[in-house]
PDB file of the backbone (N, CA, C, O) and the ligand in Angstrom, with CONECT records:
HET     ZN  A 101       1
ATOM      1  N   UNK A   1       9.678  33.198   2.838  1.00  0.00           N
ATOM      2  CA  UNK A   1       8.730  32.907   1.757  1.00  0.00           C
ATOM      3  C   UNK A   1       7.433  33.671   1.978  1.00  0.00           C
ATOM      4  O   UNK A   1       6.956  33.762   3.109  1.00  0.00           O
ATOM      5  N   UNK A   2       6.878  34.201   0.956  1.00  0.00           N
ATOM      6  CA  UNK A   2       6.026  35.356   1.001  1.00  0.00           C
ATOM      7  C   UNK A   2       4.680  34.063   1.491  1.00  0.00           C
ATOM      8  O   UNK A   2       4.737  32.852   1.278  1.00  0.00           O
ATOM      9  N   UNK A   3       3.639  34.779   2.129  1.00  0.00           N
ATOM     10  CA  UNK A   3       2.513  33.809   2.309  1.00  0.00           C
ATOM     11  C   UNK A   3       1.447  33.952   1.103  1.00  0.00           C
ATOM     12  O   UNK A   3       0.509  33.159   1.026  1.00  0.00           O
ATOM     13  N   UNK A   4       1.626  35.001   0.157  1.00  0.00           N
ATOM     14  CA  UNK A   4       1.245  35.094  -0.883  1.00  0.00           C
ATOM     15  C   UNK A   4       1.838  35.016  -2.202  1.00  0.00           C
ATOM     16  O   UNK A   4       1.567  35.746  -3.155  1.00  0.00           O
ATOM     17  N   UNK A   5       3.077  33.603  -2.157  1.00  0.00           N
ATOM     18  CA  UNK A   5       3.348  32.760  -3.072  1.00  0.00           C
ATOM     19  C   UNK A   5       2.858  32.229  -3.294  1.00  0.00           C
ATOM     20  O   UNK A   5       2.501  31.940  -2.152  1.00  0.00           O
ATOM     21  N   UNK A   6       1.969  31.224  -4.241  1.00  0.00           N
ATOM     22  CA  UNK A   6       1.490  29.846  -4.289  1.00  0.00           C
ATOM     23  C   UNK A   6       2.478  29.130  -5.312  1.00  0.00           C
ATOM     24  O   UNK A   6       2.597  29.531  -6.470  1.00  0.00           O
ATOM     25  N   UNK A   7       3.201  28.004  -4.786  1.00  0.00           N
ATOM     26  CA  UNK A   7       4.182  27.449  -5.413  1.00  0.00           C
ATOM     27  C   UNK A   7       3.402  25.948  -5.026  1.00  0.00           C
ATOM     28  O   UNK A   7       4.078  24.979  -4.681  1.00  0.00           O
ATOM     29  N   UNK A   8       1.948  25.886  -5.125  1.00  0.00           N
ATOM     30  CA  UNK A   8       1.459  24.737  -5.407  1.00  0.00           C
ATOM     31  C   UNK A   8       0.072  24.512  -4.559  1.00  0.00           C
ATOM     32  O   UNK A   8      -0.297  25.335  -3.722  1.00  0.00           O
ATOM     33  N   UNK A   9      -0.409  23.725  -4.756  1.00  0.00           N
ATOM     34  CA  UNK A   9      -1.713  23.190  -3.760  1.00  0.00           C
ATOM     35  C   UNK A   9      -1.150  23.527  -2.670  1.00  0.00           C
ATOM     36  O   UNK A   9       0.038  23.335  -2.412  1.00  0.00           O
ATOM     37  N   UNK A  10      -2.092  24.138  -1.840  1.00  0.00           N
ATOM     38  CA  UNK A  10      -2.024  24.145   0.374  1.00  0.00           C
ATOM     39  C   UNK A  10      -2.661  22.477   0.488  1.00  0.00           C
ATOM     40  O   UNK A  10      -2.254  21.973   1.534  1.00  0.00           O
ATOM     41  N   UNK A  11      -3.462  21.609  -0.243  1.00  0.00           N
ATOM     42  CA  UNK A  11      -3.771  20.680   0.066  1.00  0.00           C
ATOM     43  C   UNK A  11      -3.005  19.718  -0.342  1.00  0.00           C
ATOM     44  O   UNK A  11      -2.800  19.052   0.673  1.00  0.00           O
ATOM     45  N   UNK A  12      -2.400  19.189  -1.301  1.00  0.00           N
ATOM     46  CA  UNK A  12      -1.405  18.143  -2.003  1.00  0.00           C
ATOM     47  C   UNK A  12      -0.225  18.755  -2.049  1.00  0.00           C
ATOM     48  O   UNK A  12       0.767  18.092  -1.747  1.00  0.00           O
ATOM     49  N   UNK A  13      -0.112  19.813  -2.343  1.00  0.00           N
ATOM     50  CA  UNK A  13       1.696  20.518  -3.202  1.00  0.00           C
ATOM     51  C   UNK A  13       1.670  20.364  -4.076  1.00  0.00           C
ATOM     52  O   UNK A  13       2.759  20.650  -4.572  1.00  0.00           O
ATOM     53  N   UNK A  14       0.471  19.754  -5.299  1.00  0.00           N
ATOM     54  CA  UNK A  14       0.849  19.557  -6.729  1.00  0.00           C
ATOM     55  C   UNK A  14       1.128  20.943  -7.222  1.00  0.00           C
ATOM     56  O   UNK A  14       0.610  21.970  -6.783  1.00  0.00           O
ATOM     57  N   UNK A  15       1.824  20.869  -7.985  1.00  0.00           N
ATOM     58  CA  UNK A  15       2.125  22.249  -8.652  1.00  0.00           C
ATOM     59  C   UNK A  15       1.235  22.864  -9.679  1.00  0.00           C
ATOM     60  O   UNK A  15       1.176  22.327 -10.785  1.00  0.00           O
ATOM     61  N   UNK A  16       0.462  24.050  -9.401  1.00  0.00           N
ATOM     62  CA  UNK A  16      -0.880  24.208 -10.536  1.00  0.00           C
ATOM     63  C   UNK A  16      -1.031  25.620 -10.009  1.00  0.00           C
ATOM     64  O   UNK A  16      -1.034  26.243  -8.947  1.00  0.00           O
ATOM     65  N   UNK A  17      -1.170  25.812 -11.466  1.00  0.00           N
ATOM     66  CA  UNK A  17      -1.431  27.702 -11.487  1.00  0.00           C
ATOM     67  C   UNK A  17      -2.716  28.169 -11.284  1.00  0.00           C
ATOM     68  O   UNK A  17      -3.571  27.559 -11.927  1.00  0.00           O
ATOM     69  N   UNK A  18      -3.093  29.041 -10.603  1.00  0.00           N
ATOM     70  CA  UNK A  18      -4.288  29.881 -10.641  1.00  0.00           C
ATOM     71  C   UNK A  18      -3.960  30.647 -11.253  1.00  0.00           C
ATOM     72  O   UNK A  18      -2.911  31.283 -11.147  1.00  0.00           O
ATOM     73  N   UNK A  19      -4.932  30.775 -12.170  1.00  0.00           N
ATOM     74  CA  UNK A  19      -4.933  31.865 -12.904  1.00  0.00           C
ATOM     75  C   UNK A  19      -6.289  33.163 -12.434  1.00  0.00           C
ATOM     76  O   UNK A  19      -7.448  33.316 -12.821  1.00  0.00           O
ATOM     77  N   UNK A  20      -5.408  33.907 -11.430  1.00  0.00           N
ATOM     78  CA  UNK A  20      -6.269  35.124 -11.128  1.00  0.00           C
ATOM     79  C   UNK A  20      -6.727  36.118 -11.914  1.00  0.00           C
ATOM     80  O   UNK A  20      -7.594  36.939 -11.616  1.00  0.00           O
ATOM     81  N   UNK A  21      -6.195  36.037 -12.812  1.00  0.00           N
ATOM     82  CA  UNK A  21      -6.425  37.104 -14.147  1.00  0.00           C
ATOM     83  C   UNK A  21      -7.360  36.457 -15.247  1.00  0.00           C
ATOM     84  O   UNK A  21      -7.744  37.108 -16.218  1.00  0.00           O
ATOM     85  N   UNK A  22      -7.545  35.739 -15.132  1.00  0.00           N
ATOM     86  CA  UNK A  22      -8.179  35.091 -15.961  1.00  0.00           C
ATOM     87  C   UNK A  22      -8.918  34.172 -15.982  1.00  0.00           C
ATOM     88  O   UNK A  22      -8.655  33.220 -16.716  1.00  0.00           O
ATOM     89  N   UNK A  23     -10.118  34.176 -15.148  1.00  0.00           N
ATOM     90  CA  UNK A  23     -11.042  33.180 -14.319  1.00  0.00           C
ATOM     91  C   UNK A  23     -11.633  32.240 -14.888  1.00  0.00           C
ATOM     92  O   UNK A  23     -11.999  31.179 -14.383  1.00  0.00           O
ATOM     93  N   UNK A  24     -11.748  32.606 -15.987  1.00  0.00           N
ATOM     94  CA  UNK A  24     -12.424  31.622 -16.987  1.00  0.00           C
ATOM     95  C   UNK A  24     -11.486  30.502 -17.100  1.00  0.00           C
ATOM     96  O   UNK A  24     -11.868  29.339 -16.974  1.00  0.00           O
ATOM     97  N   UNK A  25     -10.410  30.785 -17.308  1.00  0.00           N
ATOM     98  CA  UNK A  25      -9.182  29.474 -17.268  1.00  0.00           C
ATOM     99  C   UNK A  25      -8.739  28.420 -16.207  1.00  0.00           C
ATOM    100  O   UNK A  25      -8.208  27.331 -16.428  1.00  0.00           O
ATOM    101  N   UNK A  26      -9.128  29.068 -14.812  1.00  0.00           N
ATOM    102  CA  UNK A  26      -9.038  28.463 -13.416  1.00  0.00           C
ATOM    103  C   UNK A  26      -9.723  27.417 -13.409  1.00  0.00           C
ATOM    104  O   UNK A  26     -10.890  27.161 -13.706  1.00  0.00           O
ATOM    105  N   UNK A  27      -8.325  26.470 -12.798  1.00  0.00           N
ATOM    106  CA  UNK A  27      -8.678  25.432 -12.641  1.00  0.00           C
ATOM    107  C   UNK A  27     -10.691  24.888 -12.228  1.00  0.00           C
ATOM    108  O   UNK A  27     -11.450  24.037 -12.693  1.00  0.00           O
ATOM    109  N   UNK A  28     -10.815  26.061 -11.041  1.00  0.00           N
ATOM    110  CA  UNK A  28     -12.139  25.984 -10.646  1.00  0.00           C
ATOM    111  C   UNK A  28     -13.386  26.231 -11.290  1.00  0.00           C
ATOM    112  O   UNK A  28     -14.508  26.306 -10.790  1.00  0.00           O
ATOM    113  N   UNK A  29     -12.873  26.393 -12.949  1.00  0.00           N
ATOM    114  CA  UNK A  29     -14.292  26.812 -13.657  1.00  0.00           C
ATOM    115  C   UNK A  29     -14.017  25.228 -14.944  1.00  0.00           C
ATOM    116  O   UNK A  29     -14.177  25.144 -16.162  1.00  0.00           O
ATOM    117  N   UNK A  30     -13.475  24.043 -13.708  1.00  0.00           N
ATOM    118  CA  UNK A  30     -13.453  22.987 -15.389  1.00  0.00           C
ATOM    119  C   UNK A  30     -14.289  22.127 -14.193  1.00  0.00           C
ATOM    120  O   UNK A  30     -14.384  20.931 -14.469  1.00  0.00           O
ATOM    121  N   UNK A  31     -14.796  22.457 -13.147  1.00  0.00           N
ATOM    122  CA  UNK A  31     -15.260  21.845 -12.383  1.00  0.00           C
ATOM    123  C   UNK A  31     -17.084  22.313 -12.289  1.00  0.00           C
ATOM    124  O   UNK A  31     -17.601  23.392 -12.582  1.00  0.00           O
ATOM    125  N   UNK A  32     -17.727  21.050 -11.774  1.00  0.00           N
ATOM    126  CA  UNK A  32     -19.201  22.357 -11.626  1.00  0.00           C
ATOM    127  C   UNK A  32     -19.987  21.715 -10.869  1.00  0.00           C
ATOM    128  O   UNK A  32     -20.679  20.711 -11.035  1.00  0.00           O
ATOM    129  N   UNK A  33     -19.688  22.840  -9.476  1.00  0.00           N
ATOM    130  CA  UNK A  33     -20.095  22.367  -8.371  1.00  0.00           C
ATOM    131  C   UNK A  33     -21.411  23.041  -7.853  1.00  0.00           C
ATOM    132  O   UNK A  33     -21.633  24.251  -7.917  1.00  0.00           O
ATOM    133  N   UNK A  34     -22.310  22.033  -7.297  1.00  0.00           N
ATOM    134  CA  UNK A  34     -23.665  22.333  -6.938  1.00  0.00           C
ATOM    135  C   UNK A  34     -23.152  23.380  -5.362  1.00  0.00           C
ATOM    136  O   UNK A  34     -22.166  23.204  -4.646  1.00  0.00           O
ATOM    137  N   UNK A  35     -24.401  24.591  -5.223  1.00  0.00           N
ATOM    138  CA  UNK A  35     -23.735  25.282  -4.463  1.00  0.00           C
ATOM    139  C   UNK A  35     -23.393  24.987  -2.797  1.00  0.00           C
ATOM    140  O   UNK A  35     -22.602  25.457  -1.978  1.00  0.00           O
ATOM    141  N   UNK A  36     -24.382  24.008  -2.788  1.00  0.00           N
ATOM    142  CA  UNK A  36     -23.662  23.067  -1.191  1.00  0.00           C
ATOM    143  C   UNK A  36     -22.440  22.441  -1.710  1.00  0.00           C
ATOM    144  O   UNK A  36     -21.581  23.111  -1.137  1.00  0.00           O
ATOM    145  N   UNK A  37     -21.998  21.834  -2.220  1.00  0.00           N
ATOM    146  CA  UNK A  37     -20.454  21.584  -2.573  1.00  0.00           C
ATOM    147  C   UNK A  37     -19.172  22.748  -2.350  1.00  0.00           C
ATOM    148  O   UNK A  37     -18.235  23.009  -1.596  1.00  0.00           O
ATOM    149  N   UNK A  38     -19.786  23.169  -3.435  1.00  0.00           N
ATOM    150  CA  UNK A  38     -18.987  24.883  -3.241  1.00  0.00           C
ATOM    151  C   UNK A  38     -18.846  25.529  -1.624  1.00  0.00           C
ATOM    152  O   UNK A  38     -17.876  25.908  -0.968  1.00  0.00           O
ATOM    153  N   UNK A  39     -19.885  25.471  -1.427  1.00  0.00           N
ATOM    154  CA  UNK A  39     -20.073  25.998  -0.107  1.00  0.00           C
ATOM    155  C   UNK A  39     -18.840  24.956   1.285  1.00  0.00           C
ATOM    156  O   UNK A  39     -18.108  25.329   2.202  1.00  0.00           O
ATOM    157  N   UNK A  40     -19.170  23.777   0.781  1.00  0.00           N
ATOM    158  CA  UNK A  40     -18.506  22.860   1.498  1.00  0.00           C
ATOM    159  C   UNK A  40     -17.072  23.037   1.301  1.00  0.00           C
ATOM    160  O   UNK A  40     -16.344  23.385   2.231  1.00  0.00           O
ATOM    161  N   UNK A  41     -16.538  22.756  -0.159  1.00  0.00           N
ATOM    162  CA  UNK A  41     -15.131  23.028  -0.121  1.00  0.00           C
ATOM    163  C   UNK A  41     -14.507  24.513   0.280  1.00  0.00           C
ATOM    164  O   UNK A  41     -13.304  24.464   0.534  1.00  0.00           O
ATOM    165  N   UNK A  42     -15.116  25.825   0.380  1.00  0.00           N
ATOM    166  CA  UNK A  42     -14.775  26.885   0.143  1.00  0.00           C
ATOM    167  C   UNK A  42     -14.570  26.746   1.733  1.00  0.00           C
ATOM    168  O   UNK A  42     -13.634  27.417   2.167  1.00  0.00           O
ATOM    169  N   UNK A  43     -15.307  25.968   2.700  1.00  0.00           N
ATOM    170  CA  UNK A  43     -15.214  26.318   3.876  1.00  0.00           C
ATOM    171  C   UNK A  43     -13.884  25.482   4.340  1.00  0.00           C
ATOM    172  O   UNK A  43     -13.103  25.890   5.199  1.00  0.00           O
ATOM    173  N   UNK A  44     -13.758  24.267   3.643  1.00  0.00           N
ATOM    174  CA  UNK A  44     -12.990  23.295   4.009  1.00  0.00           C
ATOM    175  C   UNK A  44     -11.352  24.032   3.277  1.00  0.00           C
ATOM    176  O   UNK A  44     -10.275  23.779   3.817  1.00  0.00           O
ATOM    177  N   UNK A  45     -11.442  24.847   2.131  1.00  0.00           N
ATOM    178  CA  UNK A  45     -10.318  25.318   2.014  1.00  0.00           C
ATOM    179  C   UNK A  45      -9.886  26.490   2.790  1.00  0.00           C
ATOM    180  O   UNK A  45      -8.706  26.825   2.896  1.00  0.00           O
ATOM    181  N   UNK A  46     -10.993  27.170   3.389  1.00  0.00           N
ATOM    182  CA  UNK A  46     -10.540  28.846   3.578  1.00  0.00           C
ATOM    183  C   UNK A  46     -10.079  28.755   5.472  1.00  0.00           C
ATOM    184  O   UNK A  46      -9.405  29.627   6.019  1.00  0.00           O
ATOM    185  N   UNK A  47     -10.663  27.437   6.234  1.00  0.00           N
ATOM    186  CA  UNK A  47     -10.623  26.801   7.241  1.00  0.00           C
ATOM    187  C   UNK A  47      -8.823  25.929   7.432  1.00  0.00           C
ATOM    188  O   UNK A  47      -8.035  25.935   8.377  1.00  0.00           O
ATOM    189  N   UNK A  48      -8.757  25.289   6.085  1.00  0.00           N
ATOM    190  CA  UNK A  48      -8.120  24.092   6.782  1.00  0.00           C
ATOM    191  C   UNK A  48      -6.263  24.645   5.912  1.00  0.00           C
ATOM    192  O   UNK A  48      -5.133  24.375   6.320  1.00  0.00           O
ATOM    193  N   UNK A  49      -6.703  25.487   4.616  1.00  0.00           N
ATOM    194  CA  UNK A  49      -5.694  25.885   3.923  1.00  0.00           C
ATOM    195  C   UNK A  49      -5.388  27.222   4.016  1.00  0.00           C
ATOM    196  O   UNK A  49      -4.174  27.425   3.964  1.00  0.00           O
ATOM    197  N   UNK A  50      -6.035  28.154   4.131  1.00  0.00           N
ATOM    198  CA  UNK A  50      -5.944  29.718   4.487  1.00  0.00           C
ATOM    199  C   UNK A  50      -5.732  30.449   2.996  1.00  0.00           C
ATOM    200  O   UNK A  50      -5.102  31.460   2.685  1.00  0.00           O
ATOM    201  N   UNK A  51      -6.942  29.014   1.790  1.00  0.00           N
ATOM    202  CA  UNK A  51      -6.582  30.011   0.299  1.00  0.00           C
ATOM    203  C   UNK A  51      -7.964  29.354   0.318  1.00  0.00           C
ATOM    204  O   UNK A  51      -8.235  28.500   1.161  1.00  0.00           O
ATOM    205  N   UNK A  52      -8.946  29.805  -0.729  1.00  0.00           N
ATOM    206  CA  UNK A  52      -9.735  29.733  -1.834  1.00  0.00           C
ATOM    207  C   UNK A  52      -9.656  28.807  -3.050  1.00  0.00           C
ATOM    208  O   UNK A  52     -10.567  28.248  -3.661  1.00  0.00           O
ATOM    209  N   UNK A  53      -7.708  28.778  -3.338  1.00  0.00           N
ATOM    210  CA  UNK A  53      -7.838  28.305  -4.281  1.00  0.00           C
ATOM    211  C   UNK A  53      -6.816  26.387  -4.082  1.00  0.00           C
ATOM    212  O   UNK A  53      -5.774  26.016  -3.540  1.00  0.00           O
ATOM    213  N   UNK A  54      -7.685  25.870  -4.712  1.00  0.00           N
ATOM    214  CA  UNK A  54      -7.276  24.301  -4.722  1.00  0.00           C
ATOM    215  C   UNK A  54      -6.921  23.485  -5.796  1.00  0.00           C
ATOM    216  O   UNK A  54      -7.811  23.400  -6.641  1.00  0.00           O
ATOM    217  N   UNK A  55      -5.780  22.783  -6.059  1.00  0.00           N
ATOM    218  CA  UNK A  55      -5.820  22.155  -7.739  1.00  0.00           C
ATOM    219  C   UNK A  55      -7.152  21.597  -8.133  1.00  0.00           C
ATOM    220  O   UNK A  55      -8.062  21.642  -7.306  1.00  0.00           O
ATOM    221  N   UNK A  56      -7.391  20.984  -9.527  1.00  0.00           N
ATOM    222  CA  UNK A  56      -8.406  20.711 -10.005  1.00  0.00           C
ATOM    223  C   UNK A  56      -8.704  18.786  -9.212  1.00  0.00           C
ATOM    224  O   UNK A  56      -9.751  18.144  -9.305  1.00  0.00           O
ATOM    225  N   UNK A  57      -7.552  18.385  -8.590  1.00  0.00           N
ATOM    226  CA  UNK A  57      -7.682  16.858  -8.321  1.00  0.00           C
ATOM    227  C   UNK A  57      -8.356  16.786  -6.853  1.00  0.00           C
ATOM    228  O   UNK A  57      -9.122  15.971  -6.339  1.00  0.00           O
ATOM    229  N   UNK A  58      -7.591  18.300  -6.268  1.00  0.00           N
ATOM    230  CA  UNK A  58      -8.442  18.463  -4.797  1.00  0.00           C
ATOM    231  C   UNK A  58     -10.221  18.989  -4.608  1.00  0.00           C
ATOM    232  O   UNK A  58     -11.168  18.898  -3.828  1.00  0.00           O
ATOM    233  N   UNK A  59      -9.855  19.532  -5.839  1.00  0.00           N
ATOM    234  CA  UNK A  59     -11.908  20.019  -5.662  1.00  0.00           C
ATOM    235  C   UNK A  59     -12.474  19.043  -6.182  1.00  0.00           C
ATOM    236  O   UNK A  59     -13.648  18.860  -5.859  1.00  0.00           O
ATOM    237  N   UNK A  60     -11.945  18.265  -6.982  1.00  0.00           N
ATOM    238  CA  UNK A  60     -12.369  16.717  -7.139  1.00  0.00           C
ATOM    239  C   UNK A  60     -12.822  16.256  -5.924  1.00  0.00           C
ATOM    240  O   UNK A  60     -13.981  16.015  -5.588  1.00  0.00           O
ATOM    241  N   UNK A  61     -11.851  16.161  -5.325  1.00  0.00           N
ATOM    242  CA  UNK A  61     -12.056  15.151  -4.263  1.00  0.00           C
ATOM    243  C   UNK A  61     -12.912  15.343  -3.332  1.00  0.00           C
ATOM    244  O   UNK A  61     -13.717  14.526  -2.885  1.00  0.00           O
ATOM    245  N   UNK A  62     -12.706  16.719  -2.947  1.00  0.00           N
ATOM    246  CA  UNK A  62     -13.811  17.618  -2.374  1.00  0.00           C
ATOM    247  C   UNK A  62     -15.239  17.518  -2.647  1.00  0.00           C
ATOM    248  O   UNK A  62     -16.318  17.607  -2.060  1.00  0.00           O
ATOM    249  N   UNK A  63     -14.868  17.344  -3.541  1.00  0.00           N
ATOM    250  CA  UNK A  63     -16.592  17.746  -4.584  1.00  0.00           C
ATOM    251  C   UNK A  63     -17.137  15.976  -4.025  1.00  0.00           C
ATOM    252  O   UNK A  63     -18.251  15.772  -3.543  1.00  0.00           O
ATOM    253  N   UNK A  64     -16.179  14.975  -4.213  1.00  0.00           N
ATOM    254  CA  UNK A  64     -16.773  13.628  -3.925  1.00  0.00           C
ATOM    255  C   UNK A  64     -17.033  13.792  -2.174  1.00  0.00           C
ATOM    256  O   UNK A  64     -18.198  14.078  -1.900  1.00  0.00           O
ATOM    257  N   UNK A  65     -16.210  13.664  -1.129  1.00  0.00           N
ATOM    258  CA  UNK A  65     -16.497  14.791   0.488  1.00  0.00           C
ATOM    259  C   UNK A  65     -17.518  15.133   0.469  1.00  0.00           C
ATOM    260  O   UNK A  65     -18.172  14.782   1.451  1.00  0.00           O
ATOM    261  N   UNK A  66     -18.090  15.787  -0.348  1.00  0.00           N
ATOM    262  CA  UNK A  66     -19.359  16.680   0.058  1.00  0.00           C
ATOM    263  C   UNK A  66     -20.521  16.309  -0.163  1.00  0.00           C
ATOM    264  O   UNK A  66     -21.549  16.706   0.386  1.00  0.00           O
ATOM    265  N   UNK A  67     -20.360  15.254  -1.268  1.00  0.00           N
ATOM    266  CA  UNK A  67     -20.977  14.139  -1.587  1.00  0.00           C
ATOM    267  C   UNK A  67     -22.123  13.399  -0.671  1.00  0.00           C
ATOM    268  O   UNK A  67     -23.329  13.162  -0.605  1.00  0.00           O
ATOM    269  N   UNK A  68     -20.694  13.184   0.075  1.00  0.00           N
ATOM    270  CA  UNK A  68     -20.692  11.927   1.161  1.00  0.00           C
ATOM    271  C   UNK A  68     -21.241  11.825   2.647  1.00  0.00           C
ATOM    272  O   UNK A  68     -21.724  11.132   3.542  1.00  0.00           O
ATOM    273  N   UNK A  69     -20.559  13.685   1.982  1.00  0.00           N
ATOM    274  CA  UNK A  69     -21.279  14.420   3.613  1.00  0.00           C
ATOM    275  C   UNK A  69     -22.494  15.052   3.352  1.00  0.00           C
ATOM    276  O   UNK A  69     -22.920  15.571   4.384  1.00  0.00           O
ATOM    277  N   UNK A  70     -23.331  15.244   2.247  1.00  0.00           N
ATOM    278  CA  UNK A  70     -24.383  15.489   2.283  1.00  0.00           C
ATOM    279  C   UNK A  70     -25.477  14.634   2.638  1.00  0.00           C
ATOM    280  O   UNK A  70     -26.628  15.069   2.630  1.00  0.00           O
TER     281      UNK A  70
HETATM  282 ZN    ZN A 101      -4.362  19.710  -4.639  1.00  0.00          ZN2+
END
């Protein structure tokens, strides 16, 4: 399996498309994160998942994390 499949979240497995071509559509632009958040999840994904990109329920959750940890 290629490591540059995504056949779902690195954090849940839900199944959800990035759309790299089309950024405006990504999941990550229905979200709007203050830039310590951002900063927080980007580290917590690029650290703990080895992607950037996360479904919209995980940067949720994230986004509440960073919250908590701020
Ligand atoms: Zn997820």
């Amino acid at each position: 399996m290629s490591k540059h499949a995504m056949e779902g979240c690195p954090r849940c497995g839900q199944l959800f498309t990035c759309k790299l071509n089309a950024s405006l559509k990504c999941d990550c632009n229905q979200i709007v994160l203050t830039p310590s958040e951002m900063q927080y999840i980007r580290d917590i994904s690029t650290m703990d998942y080895d992607s950037g990109c996360l479904c919209l329920n995980c940067l949720q959750d994230l986004q509440q994390e960073a919250r908590a940890f701020a």
